[in-house]
BALOBA-1460 file (C-alpha; in Angstrom, 3 decimals):
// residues 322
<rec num="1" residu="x" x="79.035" y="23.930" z="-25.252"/>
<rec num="2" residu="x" x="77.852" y="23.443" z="-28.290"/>
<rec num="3" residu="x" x="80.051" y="26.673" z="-29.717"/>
<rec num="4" residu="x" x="82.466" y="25.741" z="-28.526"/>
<rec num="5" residu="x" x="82.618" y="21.939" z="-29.917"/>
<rec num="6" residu="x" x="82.649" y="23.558" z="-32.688"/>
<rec num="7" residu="x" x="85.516" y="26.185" z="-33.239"/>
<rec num="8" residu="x" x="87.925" y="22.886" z="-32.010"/>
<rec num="9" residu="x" x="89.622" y="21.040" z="-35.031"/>
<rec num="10" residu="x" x="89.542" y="17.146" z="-34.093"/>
<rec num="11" residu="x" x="89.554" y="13.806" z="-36.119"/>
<rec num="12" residu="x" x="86.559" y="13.136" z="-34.486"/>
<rec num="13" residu="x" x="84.392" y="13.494" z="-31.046"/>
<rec num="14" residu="x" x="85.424" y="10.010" z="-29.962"/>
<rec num="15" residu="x" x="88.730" y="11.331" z="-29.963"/>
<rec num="16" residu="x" x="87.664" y="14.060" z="-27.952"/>
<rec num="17" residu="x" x="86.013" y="12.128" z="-25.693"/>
<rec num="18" residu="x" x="89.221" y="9.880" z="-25.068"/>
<rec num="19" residu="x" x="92.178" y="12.758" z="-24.961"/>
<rec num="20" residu="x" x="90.161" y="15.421" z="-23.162"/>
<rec num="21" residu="x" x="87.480" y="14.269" z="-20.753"/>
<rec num="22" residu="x" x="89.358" y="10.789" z="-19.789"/>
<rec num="23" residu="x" x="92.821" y="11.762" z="-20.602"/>
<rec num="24" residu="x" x="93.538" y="8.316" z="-21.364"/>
<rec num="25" residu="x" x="94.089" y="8.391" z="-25.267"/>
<rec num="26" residu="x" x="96.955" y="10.334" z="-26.851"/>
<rec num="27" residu="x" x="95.686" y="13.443" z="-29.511"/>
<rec num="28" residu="x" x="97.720" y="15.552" z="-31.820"/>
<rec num="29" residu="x" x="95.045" y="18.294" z="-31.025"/>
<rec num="30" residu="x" x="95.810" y="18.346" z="-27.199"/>
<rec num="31" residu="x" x="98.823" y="18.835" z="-25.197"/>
<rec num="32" residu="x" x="98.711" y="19.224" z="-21.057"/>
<rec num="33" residu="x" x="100.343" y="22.135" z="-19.163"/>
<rec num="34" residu="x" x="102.481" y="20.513" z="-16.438"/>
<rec num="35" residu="x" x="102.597" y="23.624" z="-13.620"/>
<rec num="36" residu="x" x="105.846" y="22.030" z="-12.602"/>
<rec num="37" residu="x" x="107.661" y="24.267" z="-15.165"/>
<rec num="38" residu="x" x="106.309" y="27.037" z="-14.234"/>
<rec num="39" residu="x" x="106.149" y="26.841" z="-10.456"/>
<rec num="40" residu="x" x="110.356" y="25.993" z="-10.904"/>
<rec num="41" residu="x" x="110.506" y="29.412" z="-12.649"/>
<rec num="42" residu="x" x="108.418" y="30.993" z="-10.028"/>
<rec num="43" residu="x" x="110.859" y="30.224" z="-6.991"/>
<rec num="44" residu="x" x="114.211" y="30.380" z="-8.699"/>
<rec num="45" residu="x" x="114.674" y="34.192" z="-7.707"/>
<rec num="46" residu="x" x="113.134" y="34.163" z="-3.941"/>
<rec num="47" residu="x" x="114.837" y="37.060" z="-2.267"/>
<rec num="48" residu="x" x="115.800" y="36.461" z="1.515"/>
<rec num="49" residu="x" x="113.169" y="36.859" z="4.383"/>
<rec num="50" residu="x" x="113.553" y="40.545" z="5.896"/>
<rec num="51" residu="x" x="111.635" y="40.430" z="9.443"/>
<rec num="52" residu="x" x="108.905" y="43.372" z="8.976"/>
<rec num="53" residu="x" x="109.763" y="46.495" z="10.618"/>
<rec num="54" residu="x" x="106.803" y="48.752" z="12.221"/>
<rec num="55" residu="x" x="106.491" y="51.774" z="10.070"/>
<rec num="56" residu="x" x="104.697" y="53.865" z="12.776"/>
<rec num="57" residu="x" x="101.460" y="54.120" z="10.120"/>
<rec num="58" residu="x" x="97.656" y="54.269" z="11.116"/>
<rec num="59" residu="x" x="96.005" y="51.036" z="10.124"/>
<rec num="60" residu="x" x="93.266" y="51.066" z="7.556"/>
<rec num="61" residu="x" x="89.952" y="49.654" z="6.997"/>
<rec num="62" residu="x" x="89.192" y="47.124" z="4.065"/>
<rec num="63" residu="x" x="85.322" y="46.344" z="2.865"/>
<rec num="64" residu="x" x="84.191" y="43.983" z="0.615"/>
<rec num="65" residu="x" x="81.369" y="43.190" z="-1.264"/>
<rec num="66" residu="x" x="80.353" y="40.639" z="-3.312"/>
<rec num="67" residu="x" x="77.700" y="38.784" z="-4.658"/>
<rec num="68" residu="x" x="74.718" y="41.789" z="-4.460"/>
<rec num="69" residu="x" x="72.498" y="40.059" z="-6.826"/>
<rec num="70" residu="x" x="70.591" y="43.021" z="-7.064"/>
<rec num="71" residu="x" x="66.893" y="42.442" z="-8.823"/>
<rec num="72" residu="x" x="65.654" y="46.368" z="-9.962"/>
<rec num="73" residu="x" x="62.157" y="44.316" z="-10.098"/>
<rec num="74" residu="x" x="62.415" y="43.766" z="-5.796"/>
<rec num="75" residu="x" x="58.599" y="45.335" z="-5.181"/>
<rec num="76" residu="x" x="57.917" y="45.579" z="-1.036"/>
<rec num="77" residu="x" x="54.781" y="44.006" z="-0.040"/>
<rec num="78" residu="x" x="54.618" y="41.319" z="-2.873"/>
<rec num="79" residu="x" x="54.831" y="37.563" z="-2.626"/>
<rec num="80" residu="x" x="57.383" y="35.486" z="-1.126"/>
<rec num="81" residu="x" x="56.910" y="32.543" z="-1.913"/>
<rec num="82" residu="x" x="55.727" y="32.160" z="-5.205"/>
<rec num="83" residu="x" x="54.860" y="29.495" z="-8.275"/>
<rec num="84" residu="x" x="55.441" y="29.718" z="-11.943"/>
<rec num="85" residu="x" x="58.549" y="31.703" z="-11.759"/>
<rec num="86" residu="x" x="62.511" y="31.647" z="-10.754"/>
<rec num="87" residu="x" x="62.292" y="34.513" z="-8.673"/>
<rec num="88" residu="x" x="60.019" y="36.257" z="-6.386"/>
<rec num="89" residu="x" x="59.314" y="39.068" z="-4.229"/>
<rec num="90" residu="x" x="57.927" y="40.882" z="-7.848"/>
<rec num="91" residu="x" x="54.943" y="42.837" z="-8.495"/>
<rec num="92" residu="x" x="53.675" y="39.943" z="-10.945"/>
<rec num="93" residu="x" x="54.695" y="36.971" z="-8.333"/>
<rec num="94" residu="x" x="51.548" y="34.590" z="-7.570"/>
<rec num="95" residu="x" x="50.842" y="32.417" z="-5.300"/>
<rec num="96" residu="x" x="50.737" y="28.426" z="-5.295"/>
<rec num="97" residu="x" x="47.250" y="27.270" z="-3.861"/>
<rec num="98" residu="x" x="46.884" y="26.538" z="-0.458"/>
<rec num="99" residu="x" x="50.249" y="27.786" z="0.649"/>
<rec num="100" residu="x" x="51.619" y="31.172" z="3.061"/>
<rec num="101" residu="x" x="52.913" y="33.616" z="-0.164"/>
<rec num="102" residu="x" x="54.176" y="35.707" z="2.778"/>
<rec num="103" residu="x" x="54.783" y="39.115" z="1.941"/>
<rec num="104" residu="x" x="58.525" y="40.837" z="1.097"/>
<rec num="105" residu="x" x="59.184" y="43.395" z="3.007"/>
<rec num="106" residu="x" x="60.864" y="46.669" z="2.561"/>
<rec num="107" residu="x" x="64.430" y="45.984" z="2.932"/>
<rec num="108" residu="x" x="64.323" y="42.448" z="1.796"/>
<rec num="109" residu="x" x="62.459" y="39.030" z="2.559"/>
<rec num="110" residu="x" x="63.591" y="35.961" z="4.537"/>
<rec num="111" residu="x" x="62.830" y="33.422" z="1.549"/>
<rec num="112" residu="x" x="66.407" y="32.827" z="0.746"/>
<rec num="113" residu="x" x="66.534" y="31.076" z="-2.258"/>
<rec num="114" residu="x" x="63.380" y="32.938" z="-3.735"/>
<rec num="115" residu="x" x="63.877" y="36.631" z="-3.646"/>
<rec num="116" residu="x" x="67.032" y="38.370" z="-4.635"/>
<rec num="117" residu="x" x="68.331" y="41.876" z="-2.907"/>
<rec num="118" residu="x" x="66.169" y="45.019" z="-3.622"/>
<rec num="119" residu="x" x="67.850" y="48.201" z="-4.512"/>
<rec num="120" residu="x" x="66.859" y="50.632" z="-1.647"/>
<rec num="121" residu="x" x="68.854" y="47.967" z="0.339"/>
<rec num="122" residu="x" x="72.226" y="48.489" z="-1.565"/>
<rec num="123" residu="x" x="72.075" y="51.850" z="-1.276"/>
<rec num="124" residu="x" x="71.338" y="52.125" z="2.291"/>
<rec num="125" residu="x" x="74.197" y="49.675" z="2.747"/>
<rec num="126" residu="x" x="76.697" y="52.444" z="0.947"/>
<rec num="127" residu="x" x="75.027" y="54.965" z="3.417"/>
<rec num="128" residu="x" x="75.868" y="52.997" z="6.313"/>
<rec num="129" residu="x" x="79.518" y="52.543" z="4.395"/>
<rec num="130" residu="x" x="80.348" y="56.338" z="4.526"/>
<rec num="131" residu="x" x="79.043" y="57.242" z="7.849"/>
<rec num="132" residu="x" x="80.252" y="54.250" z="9.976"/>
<rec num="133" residu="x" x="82.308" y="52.170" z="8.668"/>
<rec num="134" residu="x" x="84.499" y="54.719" z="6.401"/>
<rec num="135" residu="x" x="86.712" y="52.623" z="4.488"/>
<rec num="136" residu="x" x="89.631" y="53.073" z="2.924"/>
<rec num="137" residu="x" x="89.530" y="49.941" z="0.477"/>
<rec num="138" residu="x" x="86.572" y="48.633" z="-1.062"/>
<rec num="139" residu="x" x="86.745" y="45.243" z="-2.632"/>
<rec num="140" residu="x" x="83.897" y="44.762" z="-5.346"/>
<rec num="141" residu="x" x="83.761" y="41.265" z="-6.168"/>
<rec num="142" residu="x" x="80.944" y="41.101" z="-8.695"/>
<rec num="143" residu="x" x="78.314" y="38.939" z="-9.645"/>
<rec num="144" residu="x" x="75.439" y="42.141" z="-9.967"/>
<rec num="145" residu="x" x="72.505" y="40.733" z="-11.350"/>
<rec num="146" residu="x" x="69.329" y="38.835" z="-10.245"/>
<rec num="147" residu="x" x="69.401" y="35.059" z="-10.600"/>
<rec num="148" residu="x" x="66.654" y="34.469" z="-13.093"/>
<rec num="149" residu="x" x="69.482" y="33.822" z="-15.309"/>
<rec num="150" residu="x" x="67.313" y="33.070" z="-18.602"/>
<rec num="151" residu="x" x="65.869" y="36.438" z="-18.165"/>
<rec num="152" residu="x" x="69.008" y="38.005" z="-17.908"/>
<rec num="153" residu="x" x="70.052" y="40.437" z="-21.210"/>
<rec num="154" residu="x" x="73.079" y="41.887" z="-22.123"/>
<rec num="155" residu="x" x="71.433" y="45.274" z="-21.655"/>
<rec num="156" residu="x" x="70.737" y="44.613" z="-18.077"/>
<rec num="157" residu="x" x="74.337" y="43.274" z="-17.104"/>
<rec num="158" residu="x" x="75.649" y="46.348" z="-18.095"/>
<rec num="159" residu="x" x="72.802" y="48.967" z="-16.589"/>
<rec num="160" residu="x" x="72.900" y="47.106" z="-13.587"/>
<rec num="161" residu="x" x="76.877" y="46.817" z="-13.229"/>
<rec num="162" residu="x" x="77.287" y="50.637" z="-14.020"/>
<rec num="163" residu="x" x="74.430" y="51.423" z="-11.630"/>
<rec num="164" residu="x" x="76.410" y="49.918" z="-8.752"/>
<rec num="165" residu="x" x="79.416" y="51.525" z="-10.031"/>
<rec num="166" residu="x" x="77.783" y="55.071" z="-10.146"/>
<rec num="167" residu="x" x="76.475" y="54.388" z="-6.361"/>
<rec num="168" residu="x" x="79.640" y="53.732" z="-4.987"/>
<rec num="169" residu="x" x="81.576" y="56.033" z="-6.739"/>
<rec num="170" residu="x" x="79.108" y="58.752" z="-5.531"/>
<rec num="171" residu="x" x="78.341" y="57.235" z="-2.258"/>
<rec num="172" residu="x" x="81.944" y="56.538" z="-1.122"/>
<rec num="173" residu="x" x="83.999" y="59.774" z="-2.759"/>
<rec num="174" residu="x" x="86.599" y="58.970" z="0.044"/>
<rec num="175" residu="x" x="87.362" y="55.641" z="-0.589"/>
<rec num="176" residu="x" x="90.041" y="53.361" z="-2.977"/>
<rec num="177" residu="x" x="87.166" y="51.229" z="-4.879"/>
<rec num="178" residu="x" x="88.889" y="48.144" z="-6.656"/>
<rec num="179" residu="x" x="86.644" y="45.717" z="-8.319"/>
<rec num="180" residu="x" x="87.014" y="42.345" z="-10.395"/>
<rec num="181" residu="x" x="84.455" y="41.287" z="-12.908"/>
<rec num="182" residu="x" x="81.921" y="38.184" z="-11.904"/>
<rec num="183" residu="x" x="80.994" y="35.318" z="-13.104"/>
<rec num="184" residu="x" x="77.673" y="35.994" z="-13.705"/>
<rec num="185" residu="x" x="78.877" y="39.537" z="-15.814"/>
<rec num="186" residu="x" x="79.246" y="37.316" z="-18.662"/>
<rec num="187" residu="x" x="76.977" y="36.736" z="-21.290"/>
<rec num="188" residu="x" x="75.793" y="33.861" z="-21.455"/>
<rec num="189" residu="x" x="76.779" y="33.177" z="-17.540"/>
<rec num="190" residu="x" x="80.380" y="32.202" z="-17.361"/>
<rec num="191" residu="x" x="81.235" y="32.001" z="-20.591"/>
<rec num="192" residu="x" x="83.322" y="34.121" z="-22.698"/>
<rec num="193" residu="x" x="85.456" y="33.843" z="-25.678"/>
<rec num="194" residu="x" x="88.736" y="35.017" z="-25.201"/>
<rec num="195" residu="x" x="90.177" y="34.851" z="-28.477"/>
<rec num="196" residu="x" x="88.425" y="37.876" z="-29.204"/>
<rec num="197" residu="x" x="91.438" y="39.191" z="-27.767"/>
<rec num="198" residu="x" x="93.501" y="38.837" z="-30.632"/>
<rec num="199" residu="x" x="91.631" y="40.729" z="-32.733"/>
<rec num="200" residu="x" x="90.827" y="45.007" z="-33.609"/>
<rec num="201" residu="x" x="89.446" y="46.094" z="-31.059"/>
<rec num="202" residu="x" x="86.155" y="47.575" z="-32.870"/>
<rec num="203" residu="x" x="85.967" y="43.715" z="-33.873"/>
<rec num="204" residu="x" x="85.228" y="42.506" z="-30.495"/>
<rec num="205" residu="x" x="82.560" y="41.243" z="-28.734"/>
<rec num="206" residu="x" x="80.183" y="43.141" z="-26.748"/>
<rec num="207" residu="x" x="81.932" y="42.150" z="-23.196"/>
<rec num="208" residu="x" x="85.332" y="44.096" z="-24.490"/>
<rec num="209" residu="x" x="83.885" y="46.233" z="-26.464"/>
<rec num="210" residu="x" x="80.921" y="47.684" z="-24.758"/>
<rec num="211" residu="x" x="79.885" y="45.923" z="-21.051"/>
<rec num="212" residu="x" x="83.641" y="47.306" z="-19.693"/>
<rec num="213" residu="x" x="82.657" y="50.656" z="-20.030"/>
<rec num="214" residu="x" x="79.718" y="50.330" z="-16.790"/>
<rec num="215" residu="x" x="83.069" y="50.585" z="-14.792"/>
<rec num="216" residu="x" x="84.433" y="54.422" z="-16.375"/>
<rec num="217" residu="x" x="83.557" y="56.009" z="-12.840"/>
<rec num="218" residu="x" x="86.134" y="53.945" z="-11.488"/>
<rec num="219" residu="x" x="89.051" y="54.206" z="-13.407"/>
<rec num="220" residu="x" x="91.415" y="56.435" z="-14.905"/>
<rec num="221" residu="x" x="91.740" y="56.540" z="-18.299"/>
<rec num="222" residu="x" x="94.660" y="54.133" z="-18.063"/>
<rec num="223" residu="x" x="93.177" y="51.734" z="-16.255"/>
<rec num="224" residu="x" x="90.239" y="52.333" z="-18.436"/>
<rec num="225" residu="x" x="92.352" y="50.953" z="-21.836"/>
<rec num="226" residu="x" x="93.798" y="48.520" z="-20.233"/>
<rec num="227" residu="x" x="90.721" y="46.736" z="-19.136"/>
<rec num="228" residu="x" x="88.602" y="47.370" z="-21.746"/>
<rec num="229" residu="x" x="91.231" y="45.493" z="-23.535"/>
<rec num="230" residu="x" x="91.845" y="42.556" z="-21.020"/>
<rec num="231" residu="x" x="89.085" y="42.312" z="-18.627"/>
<rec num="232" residu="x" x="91.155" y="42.431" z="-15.526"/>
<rec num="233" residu="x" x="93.820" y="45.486" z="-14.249"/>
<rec num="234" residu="x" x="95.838" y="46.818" z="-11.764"/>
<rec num="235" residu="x" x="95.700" y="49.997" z="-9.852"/>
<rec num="236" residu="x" x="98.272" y="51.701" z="-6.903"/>
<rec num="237" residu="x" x="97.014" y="53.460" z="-4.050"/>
<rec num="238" residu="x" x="100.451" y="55.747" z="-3.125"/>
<rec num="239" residu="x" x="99.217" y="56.750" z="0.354"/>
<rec num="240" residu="x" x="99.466" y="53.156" z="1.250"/>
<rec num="241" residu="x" x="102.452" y="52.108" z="-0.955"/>
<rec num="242" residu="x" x="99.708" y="49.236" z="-1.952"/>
<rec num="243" residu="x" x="99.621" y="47.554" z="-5.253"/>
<rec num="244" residu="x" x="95.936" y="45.690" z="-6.170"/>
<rec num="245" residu="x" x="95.853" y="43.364" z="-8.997"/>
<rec num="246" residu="x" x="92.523" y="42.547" z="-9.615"/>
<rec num="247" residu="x" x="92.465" y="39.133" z="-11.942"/>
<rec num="248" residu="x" x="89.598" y="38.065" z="-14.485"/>
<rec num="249" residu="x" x="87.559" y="34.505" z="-13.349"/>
<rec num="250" residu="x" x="86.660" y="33.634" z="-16.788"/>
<rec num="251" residu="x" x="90.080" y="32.222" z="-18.133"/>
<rec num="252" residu="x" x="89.901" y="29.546" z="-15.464"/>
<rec num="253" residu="x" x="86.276" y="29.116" z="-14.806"/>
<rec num="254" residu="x" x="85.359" y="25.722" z="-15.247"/>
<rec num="255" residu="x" x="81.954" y="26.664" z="-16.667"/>
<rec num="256" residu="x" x="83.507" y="28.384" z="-19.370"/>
<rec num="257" residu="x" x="83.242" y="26.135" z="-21.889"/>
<rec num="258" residu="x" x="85.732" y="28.269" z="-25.064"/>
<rec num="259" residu="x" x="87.989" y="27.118" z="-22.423"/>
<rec num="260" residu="x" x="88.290" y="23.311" z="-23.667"/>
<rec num="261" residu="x" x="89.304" y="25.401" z="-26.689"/>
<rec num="262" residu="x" x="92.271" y="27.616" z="-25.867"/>
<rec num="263" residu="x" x="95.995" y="27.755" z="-24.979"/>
<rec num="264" residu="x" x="96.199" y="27.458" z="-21.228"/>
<rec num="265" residu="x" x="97.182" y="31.689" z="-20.422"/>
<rec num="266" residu="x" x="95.567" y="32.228" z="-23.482"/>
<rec num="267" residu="x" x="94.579" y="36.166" z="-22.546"/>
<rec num="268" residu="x" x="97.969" y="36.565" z="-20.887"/>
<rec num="269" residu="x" x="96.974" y="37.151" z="-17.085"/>
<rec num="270" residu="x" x="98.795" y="34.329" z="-15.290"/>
<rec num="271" residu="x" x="102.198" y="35.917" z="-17.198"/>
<rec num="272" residu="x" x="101.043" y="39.510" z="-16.603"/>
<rec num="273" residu="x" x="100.297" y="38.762" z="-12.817"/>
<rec num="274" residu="x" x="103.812" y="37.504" z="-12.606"/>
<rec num="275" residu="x" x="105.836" y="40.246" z="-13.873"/>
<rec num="276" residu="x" x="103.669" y="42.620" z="-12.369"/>
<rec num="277" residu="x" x="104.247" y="41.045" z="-8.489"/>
<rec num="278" residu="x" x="107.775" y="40.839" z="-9.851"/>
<rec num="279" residu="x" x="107.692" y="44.778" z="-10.334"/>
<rec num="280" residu="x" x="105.993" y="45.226" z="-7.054"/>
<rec num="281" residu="x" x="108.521" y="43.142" z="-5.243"/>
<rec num="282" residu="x" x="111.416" y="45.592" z="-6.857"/>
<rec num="283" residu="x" x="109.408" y="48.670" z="-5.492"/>
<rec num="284" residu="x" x="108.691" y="47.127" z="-2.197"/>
<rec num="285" residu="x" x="105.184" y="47.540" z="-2.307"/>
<rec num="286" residu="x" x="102.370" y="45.761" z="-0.442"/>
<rec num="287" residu="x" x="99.922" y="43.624" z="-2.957"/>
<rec num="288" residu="x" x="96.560" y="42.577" z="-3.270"/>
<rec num="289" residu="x" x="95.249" y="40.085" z="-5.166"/>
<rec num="290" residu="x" x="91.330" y="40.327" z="-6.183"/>
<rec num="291" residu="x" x="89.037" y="37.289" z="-8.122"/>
<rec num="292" residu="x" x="85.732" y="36.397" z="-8.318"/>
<rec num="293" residu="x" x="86.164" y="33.049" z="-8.264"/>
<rec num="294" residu="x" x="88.052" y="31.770" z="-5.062"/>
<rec num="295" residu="x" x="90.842" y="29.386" z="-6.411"/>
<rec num="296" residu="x" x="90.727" y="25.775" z="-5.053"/>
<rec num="297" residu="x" x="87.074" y="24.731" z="-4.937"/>
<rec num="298" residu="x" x="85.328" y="23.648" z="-8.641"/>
<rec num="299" residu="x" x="84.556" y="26.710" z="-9.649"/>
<rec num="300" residu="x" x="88.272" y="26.870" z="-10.800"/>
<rec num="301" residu="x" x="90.370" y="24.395" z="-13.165"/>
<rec num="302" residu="x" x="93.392" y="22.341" z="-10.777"/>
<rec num="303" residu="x" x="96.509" y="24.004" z="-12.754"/>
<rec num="304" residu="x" x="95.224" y="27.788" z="-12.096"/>
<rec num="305" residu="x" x="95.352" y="26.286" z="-8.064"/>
<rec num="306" residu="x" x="98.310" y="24.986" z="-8.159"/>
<rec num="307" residu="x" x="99.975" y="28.085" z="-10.133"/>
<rec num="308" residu="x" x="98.137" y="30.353" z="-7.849"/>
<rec num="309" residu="x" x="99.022" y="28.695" z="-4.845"/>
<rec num="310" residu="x" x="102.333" y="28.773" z="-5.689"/>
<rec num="311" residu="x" x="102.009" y="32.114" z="-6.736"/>
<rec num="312" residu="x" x="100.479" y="32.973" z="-2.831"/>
<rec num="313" residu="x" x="103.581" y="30.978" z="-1.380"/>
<rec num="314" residu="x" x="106.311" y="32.522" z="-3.263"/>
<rec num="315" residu="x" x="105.297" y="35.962" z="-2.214"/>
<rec num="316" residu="x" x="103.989" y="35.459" z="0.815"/>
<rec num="317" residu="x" x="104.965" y="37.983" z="3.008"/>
<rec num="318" residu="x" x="104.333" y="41.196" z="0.267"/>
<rec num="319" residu="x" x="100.508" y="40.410" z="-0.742"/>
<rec num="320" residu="x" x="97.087" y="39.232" z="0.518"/>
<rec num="321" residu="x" x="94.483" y="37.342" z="-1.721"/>
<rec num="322" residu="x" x="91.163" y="37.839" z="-1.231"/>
């Protein structure tokens, strides 16, 4: 918060403090996004409703995933429930006096709250994947890494995120794998500064520049550019005649705090998501729309809602969010 405070030019804090956080005082620094402009925009072209007409096709299975949380540190047989630390269920995890520690066991422990998911797990999870469930989507939500957050380094977001990417790559050859990045990919957690966008690309900072790269296995080398430079992409599946636009949390996360700092669309994505559904409602193909962050609880700011409910409403009948 702090950084961000900052890198905004303002006569002073009290004015900040009056224009921003109780929108009550009027500031040359701020100006509000009304979403009435742009939801106007959004409905002026609505083509006429065409009843759906059975193509004859086989249906086709859809997994997702999210959430993993997957701690590398996960040792079977430790303790439970444990003192001193954030997270348990670790070969260094003690006991608090006079209490059960319990013991986690191979696949994972019952402590929710105290031990994150252990690694033999996930993988046994893709094996199950393959040989039962044999999709032909997989969603990949995000959010990799164990939730001793203060331990968390840049080095292990990205081994940890390219580790899951390898698995299911090699674990699911057969399947369409479309992922968008979490919340918790960020470094520090939720934050990230998108104005990093406007600059060289060798100039930018390590989540451009270096953490995109744990997805390679995943994309093709157009895919690849494109969301190394903008953190979110799209990808079509032919067999399906299926269009997936996965979108970026960060530029609406309300824990991003460069946010109280930045143009609203200020990497682009709310305009790009438009033209591209625009596109996809030329080519008649079938969309879907993947975020971390689920849209309408307060993990996301109110005008991303309302533009993406709109969004939702005014193609209705060509995509599915997720």
């Amino acid at each position: 918060l702090k950084v961000a405070f900052s890198r905004l030019e303002l006569e002073s804090r009290s004015n900040f403090l009056c224009g921003y956080v109780l929108q009550v005082c009027p500031s040359p620094h701020l100006q509000r996004v009304s979403p009435v402009t742009y939801i106007e925009a959004l409905f002026q072209d609505v083509p006429p409703t065409v009843e759906p007409v059975p193509t004859g096709r086989s249906t086709y299975k859809v997994l997702q995933i999210n959430d993993p949380h997957i701690d590398t540190e996960y040792t079977p047989g430790s303790v439970e429930f444990c003192t001193g630390s954030v997270m348990c269920c670790r070969q260094d995890s003690k006991a608090a006096q006079g209490t059960n520690p319990g013991s986690a066991g191979y696949w994972g422990s019952h402590s929710s709250g105290y031990c994150d998911f252990p690694l033999q797990t996930f993988r046994e999870f893709i094996r199950f994947a393959r040989e039962t469930i044999k999709p032909d989507y997989l969603m990949w939500l995000g959010d990799n890494e164990h939730l001793e957050i203060d331990a968390v380094t840049q080095q292990y977001n990205f081994d940890i995120t390219k580790l899951i990417a390898d698995e299911l790559r090699q674990g699911l050859p057969n399947t369409d794998i479309q992922f968008s990045v979490g919340n918790h990919e960020h470094f520090p957690v939720d934050n990230l500064d998108l104005t990093k966008l406007n600059q060289a690309r060798e100039k930018q900072d390590w989540f451009f520049k270096d953490f995109t790269t744990a997805y390679k296995s995943l994309l093709s080398e157009e895919e690849m550019r494109f969301f190394r430079d903008r953190g979110y992409y799209s990808s079509y599946n032919k067999k399906f005649n299926m269009r997936f636009i996965n979108l970026l949390s960060a530029p609406f996360d309300t824990y991003n705090f460069y946010m109280m700092v930045h143009e609203f669309d200020s990497n682009g994505m709310m305009r790009w998501m438009w033209e591209t559904l625009r596109e996809a409602e030329k080519k008649g193909e079938f969309v879907f729309i993947t975020i971390h962050i689920p849209p309408g609880g307060d993990g996301t700011y109110q005008l991303f809602d309302e533009l993406f409910d709109a969004t939702c409403e005014r193609r209705s009948e060509e995509h599915t969010s997720e």
